[in-house]
BADO-987825 format. One record per residue (C-alpha): residue in three letters; x, y, z. Coordinates in nm, 3 decimals, always signed. Layout:
N
   aa        u        v        w
  ALA        X        Y        Z
...
***
This chain:
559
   aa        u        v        w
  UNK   +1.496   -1.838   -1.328
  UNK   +1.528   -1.506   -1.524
  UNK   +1.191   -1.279   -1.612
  UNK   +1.211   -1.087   -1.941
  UNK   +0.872   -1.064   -2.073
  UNK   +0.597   -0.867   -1.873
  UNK   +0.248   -0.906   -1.943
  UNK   +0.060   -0.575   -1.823
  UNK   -0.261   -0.603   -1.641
  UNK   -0.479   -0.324   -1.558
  UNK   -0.404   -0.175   -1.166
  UNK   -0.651   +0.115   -1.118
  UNK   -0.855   +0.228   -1.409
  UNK   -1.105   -0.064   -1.409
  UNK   -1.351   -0.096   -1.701
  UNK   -1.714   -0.083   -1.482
  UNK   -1.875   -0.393   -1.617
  UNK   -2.085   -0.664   -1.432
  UNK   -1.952   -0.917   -1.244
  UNK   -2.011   -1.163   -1.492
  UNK   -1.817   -1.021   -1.786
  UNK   -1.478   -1.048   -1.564
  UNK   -1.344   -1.398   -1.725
  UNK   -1.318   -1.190   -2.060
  UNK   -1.160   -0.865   -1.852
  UNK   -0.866   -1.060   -1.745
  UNK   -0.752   -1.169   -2.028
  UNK   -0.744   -0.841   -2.231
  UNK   -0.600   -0.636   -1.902
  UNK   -0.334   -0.913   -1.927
  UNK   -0.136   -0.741   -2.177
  UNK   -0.307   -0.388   -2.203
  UNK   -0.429   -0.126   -1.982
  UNK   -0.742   +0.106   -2.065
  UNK   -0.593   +0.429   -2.232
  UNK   -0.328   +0.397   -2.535
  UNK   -0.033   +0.235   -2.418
  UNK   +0.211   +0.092   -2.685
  UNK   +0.545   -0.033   -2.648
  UNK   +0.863   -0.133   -2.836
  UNK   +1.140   -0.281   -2.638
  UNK   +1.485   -0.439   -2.726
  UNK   +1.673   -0.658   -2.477
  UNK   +2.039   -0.793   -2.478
  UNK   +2.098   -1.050   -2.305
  UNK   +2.431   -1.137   -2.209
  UNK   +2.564   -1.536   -2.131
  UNK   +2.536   -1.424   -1.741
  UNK   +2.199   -1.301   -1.763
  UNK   +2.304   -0.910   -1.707
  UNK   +2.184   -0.714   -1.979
  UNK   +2.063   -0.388   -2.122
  UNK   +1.675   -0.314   -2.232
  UNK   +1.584   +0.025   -2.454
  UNK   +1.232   +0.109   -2.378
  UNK   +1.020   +0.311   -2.620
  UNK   +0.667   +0.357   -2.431
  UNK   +0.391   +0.603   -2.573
  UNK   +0.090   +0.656   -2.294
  UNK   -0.165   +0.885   -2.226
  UNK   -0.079   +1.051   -1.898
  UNK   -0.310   +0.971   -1.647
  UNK   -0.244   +1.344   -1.499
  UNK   -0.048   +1.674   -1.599
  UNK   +0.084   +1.882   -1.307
  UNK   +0.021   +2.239   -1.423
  UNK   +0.315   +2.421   -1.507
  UNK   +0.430   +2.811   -1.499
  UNK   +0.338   +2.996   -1.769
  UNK   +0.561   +3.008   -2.057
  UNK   +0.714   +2.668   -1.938
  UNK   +0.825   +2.367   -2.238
  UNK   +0.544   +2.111   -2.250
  UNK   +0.786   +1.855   -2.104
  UNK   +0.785   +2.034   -1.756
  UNK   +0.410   +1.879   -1.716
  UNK   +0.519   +1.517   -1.744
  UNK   +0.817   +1.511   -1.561
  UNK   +0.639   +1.348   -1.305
  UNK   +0.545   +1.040   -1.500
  UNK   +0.904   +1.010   -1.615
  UNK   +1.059   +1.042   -1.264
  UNK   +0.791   +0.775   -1.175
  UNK   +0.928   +0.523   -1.443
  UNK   +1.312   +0.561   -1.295
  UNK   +1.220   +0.575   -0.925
  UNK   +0.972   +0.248   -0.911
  UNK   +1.142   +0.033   -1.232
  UNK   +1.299   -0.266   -0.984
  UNK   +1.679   -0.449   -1.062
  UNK   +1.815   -0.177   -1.272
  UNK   +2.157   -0.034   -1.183
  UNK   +2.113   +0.246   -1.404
  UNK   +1.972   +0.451   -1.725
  UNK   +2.118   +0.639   -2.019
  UNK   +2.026   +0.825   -2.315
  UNK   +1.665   +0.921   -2.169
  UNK   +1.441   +1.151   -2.351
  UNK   +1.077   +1.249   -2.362
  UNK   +0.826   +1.498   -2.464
  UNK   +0.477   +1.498   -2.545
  UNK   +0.347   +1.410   -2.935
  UNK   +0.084   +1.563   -3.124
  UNK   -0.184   +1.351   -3.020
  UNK   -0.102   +1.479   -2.598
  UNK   +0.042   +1.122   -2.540
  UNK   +0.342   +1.098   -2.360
  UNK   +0.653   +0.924   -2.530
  UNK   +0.944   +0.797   -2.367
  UNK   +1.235   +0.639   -2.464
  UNK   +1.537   +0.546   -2.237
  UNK   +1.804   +0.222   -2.214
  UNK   +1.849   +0.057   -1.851
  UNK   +2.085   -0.157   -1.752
  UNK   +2.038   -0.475   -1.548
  UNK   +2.304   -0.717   -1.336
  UNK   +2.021   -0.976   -1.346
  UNK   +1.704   -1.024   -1.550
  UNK   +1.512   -1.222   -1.288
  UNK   +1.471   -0.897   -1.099
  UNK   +1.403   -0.694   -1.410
  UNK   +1.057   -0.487   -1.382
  UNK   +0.992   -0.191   -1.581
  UNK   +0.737   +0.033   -1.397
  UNK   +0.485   +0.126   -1.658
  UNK   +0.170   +0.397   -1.551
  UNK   -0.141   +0.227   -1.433
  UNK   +0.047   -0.068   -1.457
  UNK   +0.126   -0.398   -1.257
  UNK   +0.353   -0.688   -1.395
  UNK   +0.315   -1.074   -1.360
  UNK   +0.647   -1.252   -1.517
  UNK   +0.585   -1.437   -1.807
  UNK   +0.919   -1.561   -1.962
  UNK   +1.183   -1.716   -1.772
  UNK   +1.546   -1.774   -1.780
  UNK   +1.733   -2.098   -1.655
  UNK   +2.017   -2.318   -1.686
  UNK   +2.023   -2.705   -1.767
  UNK   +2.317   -2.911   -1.690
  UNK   +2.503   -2.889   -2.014
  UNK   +2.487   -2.494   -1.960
  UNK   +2.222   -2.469   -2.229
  UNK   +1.997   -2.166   -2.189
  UNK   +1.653   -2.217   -2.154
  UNK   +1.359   -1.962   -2.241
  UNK   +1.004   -2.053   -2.161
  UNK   +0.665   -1.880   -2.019
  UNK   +0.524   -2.005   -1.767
  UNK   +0.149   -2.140   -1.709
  UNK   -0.128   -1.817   -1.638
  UNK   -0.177   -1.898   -1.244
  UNK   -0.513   -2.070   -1.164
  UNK   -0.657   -1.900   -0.913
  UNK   -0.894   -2.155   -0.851
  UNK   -0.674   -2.415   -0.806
  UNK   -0.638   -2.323   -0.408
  UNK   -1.005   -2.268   -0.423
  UNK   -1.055   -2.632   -0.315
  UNK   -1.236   -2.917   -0.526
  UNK   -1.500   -2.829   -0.746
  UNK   -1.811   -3.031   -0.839
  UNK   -1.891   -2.998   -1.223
  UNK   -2.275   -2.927   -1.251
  UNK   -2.495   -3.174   -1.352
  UNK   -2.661   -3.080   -1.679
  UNK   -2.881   -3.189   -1.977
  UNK   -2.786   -3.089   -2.295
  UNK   -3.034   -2.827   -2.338
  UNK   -2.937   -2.714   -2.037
  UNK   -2.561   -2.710   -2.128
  UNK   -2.655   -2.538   -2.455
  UNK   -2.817   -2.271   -2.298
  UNK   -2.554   -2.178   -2.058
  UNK   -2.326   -2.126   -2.376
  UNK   -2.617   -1.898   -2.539
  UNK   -2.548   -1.713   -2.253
  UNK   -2.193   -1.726   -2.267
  UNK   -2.168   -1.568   -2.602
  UNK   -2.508   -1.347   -2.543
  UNK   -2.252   -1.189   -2.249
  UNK   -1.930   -1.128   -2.461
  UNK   -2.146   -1.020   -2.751
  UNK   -2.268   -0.734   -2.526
  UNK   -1.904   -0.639   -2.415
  UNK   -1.759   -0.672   -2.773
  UNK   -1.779   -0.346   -2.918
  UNK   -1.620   -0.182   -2.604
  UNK   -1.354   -0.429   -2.602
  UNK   -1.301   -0.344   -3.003
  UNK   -1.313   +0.034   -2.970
  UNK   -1.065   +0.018   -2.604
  UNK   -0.798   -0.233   -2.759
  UNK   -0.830   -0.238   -3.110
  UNK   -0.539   -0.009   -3.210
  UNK   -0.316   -0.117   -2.921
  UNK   +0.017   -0.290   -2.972
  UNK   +0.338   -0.439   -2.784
  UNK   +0.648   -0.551   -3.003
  UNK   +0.987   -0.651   -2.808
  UNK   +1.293   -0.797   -2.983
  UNK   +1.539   -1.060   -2.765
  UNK   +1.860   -1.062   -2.873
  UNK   +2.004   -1.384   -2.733
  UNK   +2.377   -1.503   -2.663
  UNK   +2.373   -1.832   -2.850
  UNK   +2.242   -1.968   -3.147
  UNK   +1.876   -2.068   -3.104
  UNK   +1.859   -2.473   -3.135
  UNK   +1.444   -2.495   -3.088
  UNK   +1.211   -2.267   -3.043
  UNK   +0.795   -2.252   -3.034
  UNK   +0.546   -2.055   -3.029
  UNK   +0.735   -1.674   -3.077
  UNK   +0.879   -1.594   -3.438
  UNK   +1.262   -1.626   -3.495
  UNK   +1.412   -1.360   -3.630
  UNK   +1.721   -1.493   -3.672
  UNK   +2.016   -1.760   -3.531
  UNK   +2.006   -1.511   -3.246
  UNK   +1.743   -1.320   -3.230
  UNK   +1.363   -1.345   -3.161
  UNK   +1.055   -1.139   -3.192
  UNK   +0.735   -1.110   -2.985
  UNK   +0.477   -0.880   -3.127
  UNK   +0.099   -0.830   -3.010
  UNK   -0.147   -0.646   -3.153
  UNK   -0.512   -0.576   -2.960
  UNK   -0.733   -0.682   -3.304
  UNK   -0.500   -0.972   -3.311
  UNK   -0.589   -1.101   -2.952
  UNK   -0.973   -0.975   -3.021
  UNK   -0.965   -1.253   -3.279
  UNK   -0.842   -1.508   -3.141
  UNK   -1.107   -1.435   -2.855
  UNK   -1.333   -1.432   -3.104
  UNK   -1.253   -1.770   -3.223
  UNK   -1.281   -1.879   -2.863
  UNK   -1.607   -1.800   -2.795
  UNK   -1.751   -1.926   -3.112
  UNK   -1.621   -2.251   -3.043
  UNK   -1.933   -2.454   -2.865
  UNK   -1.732   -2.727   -2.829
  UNK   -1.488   -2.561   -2.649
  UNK   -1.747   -2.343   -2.403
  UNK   -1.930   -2.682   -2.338
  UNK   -1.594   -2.864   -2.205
  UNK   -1.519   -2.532   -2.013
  UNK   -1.860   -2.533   -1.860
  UNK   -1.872   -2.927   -1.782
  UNK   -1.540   -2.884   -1.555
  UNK   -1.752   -2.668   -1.336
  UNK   -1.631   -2.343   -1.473
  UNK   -1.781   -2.021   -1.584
  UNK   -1.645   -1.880   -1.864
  UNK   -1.690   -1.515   -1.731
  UNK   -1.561   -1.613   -1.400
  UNK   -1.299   -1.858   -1.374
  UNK   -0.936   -1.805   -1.463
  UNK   -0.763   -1.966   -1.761
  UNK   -0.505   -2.245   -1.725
  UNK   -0.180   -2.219   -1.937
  UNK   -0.267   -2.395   -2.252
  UNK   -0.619   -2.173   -2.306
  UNK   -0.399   -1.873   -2.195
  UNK   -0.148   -1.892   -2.411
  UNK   -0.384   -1.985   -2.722
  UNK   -0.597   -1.684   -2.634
  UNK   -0.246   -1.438   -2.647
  UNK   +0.007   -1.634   -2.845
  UNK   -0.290   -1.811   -3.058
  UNK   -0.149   -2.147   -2.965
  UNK   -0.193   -2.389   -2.714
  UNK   +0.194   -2.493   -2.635
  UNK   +0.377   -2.196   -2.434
  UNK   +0.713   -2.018   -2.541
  UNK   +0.978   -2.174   -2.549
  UNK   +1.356   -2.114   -2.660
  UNK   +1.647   -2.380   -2.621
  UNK   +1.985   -2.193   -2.725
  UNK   +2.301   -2.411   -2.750
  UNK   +2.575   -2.387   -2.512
  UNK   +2.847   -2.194   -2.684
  UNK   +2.749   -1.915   -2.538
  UNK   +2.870   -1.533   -2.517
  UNK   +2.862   -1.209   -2.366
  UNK   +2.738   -0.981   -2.590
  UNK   +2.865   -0.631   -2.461
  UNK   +3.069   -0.571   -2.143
  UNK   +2.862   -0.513   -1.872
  UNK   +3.049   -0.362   -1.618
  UNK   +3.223   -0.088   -1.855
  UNK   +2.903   +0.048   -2.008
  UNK   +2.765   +0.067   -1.648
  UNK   +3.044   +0.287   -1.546
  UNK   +2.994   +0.458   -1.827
  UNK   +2.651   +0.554   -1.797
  UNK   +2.678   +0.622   -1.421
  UNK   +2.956   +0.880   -1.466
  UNK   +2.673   +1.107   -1.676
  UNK   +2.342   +1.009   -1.516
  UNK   +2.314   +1.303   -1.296
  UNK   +2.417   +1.531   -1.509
  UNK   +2.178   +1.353   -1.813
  UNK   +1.880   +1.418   -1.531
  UNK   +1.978   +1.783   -1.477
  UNK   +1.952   +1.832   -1.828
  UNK   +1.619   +1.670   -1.854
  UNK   +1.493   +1.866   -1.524
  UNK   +1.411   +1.536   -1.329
  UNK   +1.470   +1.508   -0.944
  UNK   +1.525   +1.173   -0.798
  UNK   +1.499   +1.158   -0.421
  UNK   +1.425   +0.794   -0.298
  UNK   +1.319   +0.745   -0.002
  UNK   +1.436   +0.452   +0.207
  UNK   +1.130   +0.171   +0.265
  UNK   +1.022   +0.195   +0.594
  UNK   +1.028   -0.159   +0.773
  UNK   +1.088   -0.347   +1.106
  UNK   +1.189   -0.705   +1.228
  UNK   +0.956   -0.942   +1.332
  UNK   +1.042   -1.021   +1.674
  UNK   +0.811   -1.249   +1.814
  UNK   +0.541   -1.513   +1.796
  UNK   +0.300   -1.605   +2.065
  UNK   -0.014   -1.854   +2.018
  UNK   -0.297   -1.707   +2.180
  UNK   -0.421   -1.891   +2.474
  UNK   -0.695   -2.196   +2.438
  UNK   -1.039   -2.059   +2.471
  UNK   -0.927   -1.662   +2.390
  UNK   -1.079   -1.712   +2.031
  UNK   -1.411   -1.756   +1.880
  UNK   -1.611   -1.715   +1.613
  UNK   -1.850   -1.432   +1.644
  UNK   -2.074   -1.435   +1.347
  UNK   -2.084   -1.615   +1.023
  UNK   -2.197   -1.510   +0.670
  UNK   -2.232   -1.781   +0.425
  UNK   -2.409   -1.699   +0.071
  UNK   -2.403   -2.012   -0.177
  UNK   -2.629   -1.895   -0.439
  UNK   -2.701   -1.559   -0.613
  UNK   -2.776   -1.487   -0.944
  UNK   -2.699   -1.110   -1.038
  UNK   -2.878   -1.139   -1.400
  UNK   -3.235   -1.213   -1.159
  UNK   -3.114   -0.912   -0.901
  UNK   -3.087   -1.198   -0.672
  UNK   -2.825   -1.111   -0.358
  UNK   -2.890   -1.317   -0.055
  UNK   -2.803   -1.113   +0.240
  UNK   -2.664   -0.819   -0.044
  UNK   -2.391   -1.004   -0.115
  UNK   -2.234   -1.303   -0.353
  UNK   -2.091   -1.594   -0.313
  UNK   -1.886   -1.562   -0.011
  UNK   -1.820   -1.760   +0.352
  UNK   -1.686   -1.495   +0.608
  UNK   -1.639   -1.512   +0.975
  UNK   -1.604   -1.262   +1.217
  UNK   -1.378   -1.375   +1.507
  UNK   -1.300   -1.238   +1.813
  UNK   -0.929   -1.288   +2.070
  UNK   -0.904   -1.185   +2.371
  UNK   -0.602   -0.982   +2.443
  UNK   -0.362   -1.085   +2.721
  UNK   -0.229   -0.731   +2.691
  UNK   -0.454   -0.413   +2.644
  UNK   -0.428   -0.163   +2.376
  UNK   -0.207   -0.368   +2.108
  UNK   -0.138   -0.176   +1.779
  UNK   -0.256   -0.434   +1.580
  UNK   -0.257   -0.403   +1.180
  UNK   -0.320   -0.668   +0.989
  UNK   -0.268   -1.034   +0.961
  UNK   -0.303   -1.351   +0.776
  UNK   -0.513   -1.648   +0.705
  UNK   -0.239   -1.936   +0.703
  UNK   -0.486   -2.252   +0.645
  UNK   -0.859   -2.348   +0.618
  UNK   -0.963   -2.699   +0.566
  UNK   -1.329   -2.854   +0.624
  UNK   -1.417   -3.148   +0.754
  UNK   -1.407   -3.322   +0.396
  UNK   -1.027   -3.244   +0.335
  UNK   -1.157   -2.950   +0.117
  UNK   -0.883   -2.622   +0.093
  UNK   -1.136   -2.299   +0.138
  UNK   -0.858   -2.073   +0.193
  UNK   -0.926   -1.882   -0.145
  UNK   -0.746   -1.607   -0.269
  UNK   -0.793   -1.360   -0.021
  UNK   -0.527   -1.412   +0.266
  UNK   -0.461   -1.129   +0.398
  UNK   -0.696   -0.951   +0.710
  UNK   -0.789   -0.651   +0.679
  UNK   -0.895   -0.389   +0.930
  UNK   -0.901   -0.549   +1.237
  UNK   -1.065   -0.353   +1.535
  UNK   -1.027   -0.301   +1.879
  UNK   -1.288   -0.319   +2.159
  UNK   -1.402   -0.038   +2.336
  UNK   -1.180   -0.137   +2.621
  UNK   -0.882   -0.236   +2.455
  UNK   -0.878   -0.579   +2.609
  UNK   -1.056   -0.769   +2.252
  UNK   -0.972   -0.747   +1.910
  UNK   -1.304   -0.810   +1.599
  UNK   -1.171   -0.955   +1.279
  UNK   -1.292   -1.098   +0.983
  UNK   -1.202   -1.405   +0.818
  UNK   -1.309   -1.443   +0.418
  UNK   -1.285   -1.775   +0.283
  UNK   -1.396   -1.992   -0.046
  UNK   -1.773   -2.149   +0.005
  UNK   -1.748   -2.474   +0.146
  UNK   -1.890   -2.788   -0.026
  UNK   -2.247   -2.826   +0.058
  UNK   -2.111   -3.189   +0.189
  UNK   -1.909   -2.974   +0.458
  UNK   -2.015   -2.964   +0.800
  UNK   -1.734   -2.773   +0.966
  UNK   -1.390   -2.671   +0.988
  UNK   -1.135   -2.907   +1.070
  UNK   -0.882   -2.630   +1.100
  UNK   -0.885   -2.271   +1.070
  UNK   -0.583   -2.085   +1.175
  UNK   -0.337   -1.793   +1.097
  UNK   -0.209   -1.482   +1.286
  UNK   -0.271   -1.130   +1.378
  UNK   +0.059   -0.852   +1.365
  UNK   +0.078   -0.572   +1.627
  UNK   +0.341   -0.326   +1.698
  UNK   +0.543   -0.180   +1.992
  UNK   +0.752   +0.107   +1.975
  UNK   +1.030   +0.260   +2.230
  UNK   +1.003   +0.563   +2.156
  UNK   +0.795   +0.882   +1.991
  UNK   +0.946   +1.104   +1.719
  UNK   +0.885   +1.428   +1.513
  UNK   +0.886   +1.429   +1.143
  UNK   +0.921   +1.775   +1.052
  UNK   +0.768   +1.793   +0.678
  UNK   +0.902   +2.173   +0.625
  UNK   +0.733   +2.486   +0.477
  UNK   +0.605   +2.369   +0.132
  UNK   +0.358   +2.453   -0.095
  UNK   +0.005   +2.321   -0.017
  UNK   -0.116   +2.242   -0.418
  UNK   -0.063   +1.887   -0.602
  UNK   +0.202   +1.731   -0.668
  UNK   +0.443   +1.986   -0.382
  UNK   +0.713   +1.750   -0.294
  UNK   +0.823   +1.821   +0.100
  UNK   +1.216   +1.843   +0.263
  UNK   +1.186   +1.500   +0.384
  UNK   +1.202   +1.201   +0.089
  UNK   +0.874   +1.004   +0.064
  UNK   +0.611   +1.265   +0.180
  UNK   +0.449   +1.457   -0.104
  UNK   +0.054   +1.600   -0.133
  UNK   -0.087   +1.356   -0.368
  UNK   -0.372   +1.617   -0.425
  UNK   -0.602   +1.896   -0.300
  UNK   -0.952   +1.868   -0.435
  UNK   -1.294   +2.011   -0.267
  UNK   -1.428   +1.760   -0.023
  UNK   -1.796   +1.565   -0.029
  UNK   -1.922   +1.787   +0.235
  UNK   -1.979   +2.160   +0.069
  UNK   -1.777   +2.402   +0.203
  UNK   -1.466   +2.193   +0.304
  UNK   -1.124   +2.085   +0.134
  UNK   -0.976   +1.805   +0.124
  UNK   -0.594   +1.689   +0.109
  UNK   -0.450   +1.341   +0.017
  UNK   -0.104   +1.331   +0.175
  UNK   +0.140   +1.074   +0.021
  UNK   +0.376   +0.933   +0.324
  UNK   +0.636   +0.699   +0.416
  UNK   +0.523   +0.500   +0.723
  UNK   +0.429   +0.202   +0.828
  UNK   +0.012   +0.107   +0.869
  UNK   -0.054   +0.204   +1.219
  UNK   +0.250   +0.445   +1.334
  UNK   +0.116   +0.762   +1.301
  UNK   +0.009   +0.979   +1.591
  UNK   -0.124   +1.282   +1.499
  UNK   -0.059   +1.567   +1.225
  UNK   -0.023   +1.969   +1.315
  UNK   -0.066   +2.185   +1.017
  UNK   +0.066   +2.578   +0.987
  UNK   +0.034   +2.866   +0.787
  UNK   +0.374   +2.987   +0.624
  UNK   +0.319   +3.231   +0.992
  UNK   +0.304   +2.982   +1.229
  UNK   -0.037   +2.990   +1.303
  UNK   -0.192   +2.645   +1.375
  UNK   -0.479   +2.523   +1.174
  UNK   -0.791   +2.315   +1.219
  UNK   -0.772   +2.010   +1.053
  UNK   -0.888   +1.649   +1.083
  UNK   -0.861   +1.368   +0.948
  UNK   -1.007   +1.201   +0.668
  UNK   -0.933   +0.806   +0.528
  UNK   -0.601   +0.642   +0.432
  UNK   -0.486   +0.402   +0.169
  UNK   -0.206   +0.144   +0.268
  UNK   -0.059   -0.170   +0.080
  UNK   +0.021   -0.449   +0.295
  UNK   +0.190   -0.309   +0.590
  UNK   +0.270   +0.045   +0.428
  UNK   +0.041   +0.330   +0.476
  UNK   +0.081   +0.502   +0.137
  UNK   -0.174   +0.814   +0.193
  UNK   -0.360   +0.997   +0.463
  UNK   -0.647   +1.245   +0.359
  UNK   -0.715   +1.565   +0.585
  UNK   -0.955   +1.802   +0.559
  UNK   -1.037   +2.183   +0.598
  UNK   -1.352   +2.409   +0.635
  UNK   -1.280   +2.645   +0.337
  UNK   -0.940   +2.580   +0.163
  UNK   -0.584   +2.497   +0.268
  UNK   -0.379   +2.802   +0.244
  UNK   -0.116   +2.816   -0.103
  UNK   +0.162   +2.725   +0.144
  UNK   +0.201   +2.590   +0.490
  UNK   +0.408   +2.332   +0.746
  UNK   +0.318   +1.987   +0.869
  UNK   +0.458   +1.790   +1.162
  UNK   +0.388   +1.465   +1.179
  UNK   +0.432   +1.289   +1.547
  UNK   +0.526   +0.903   +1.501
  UNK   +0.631   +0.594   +1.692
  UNK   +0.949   +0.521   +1.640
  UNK   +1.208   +0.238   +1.711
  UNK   +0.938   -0.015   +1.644
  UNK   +0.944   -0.392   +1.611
  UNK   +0.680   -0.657   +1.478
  UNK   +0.516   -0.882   +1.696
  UNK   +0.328   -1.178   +1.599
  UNK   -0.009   -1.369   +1.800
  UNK   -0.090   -1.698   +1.608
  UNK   -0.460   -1.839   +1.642
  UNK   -0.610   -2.166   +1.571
  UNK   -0.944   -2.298   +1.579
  UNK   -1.052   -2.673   +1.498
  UNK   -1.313   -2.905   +1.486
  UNK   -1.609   -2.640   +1.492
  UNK   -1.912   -2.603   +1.286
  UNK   -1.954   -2.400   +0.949
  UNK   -2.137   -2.180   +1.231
  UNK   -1.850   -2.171   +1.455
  UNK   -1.974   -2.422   +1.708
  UNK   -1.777   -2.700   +1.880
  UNK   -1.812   -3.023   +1.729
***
């Protein structure tokens, strides 16, 4: 399957809304992010699925690093540029880039990548994550198929819901209250996304045979074109459709909480119920020749980004194997403490226990080893006594913390709320990851300026930023690494002299097993330039301890 299309959905800047306007959030974040973002893309698709995509993108940066004075504008966003050519995925490389700032302080950017395969195609956009939307296959007559696929239902591993019993007055209510909630979040969502678009043109290898749902340009050639008062309308239509809310609400669902399934999605953003799809005959064609135009644009791509003043210095993704798995011994784990809210109602400003709807227990293994690095880990499967799948959405585990003595580890488990037919678990298992390491390095960061954005000698470590801290009096410094989550020892930092200073730290931020930032702070301020040494385990490998609990109580009891 091949991925052309990317819907954008909103990573960071979150609109700040209650919890019960979120159904309507994730549709519009779907294709646009808060801030102007517009876009205008052309893909060529060749028989082989390589291609070539020129991207026009116009955003308001989310940041300008200050520049010397007397400096071109375009020396402030060169950041934001490098950031589109260092984290775009499956591209073997760019040409005919250019950028500069417009009269309304938005960035603009145009530049044409080339791809070997368009199922690995991602364009890294600011503020931006992508979820695939059209794909790419085959059938056995070497016809090329284009189609979206479904929105994912997140609730669908959320376990069997039971739709709500209600009267009529009481279903007609609850949609009084579904449109009493998107009329209150309308005029944001009008004045946010109103003037927002997204246009992309597909030119194809073959003649188009059928098609629905996108407009044909063409015998070869589609277009897909979105505009935000377009999508506000057809929201619009949505929620004045009673029938429609009532059926929505009868399946159990809220309409400001649950998640669309493909035929809803795709009539809220494509305004019709069937999903794209594009059947091209088989007398198909390369349209340009890949490999020549490649070689081509590689032979001038460094000297295009000396030109443009844009320093690319990737730094390798830190990783290690997984070496091992061990099952923790019978009787090691058990559950702790439970939390189990079934009913709030934030409208009322009732929280049970200050929290929603949530089921969360707090384990606790016994270690056959002391002292374990342990990082994270991973819920693997949660059933209840009914057969019910309450392993949710959230997965992952977060945080997990050692004892005092080293010889325990305390770690919460967040699952879906259980029918109130459930008694118990009838399985509840997953696994925890440590890490051992051979060996203890030095990562010398270099003498380097201590202000935003100061890139150091060694690829991957940059200050993120340098902003005064909570506590008056103090600084504090966001450090932007390349390591994995648990491998850092400690940090010495310098003056240009040599002189050691006295600094501690402050928070990090990781993804998944990657630490991405570690704050450190100061009394005073950090001095304009400096040295950090980083000390680090090194020669590391993954190691795996699997748990299992079964047949206990919602309360973590035998049964």
């Amino acid at each position: 399957m091949n991925r052309i299309w990317e819907i954008s959905s909103m990573r960071k800047k979150a609109i700040v809304l209650r919890k019960k306007s979120c159904w309507i959030l994730l549709f519009v974040t779907l294709i646009f992010i808060l801030g102007c973002l517009e876009e205008k893309s052309e893909y060529t698709i060749n028989a082989d699925f390589s291609g070539k995509a020129t991207f026009e993108l116009t955003f308001t940066p989310s940041h300008l690093v200050p520049s010397k004075p007397g400096a071109e504008p375009e020396h402030m966003i060169t950041y934001q540029i490098e950031q589109i050519l260092l984290r775009s995925k499956g591209i073997d490389t760019w040409k005919d880039i250019s950028f500069g700032l417009t009269d309304e302080v938005s960035i603009h950017f145009i530049g044409t990548a080339y791809f070997p395969d368009a199922n690995k195609l991602s364009l890294w956009r600011p503020d931006v994550r992508e979820s695939s939307r059209l794909q790419f296959s085959k059938d056995k007559s070497g016809r090329i198929i284009i189609e979206s696929s479904d929105s994912p239902d997140q609730n669908k591993e959320m376990g069997k819901k039971h739709p709500p019993e209600l009267s009529e007055a009481e279903l007609a209510l609850q949609v009084k209250l579904a449109k009493l909630r998107y009329k209150q979040i309308r005029p944001m969502l009008q004045s946010t996304f109103g003037t927002l678009m997204q246009e992309w043109f597909l030119y194809l290898p073959a003649k188009i045979e059928k098609i629905s749902n996108i407009e044909k340009v063409d015998d070869t050639t589609v277009r897909w074109k979105m505009a935000g008062s377009e999508m506000l309308d057809n929201i619009d239509k949505l929620m004045s459709n009673d029938e429609r809310l009532k059926l929505f609400i009868c399946e159990g669902k809220d309409p400001f909480e649950s998640s669309p399934d493909g035929s809803l999605f795709n009539e809220m953003f494509l305004g019709k119920k069937e999903p794209i799809r594009i059947v091209l005959n088989s007398d198909s064609k390369n349209l340009f020749d890949y490999n020549a135009e490649v070689d081509a644009a590689r032979r001038d791509f460094d000297s295009m980004l000396k030109e443009l003043g844009l320093v690319l210095t990737r730094a390798e993704p830190i990783s290690a194997p997984t070496v091992s798995n061990v099952p923790a011994e019978p009787g090691t784990v058990k559950v702790g403490g439970v939390r189990l809210v079934r009913y709030e109602d934030e409208e009322r400003g009732i929280r049970p226990l200050s929290w929603g709807n949530n089921y969360t227990l707090s384990l606790i293994m016994e270690l056959s080893e002391p002292n374990l690095i342990i990082t994270r880990g991973r819920v693997a499967k949660a059933i209840t006594d009914t057969g019910q799948n309450i392993l949710g959405t959230h997965t992952k585990i977060s945080f997990p913390k050692l004892s005092k003595d080293g010889k325990a580890v305390i770690f919460d488990v967040k699952l879906s709320v259980p029918d109130e037919d459930a008694n118990g678990l009838a399985e509840l298992s997953g696994v925890l990851v440590h890490l051992k390491s051979a060996s203890i390095k030095e990562i010398d960061l270099g003498v380097m300026d201590f202000k935003k954005g100061a890139k150091s000698k060694v690829p991957g470590f940059a200050i993120q930023s340098i902003r005064p801290d909570w506590d008056k009096g103090y600084t504090r410094m966001a450090l932007k690494v390349n390591l994995l989550l648990g491998t850092i020892k400690s940090a010495t930092f310098y003056r240009e002299d040599g002189t050691e200073l006295i600094v501690s730290q402050r928070g990090k931020s990781f993804s998944s097993d990657r630490l991405m930032d570690i704050g450190y702070r100061i009394k005073g301020k950090f001095p304009p330039r400096g040295r950090i040494v980083l000390e680090v385990l090194d020669e590391i490998t993954k190691h795996e301890i699997s748990f299992k609990l079964t047949n206990i109580s919602l309360t973590g009891k035998p049964l």
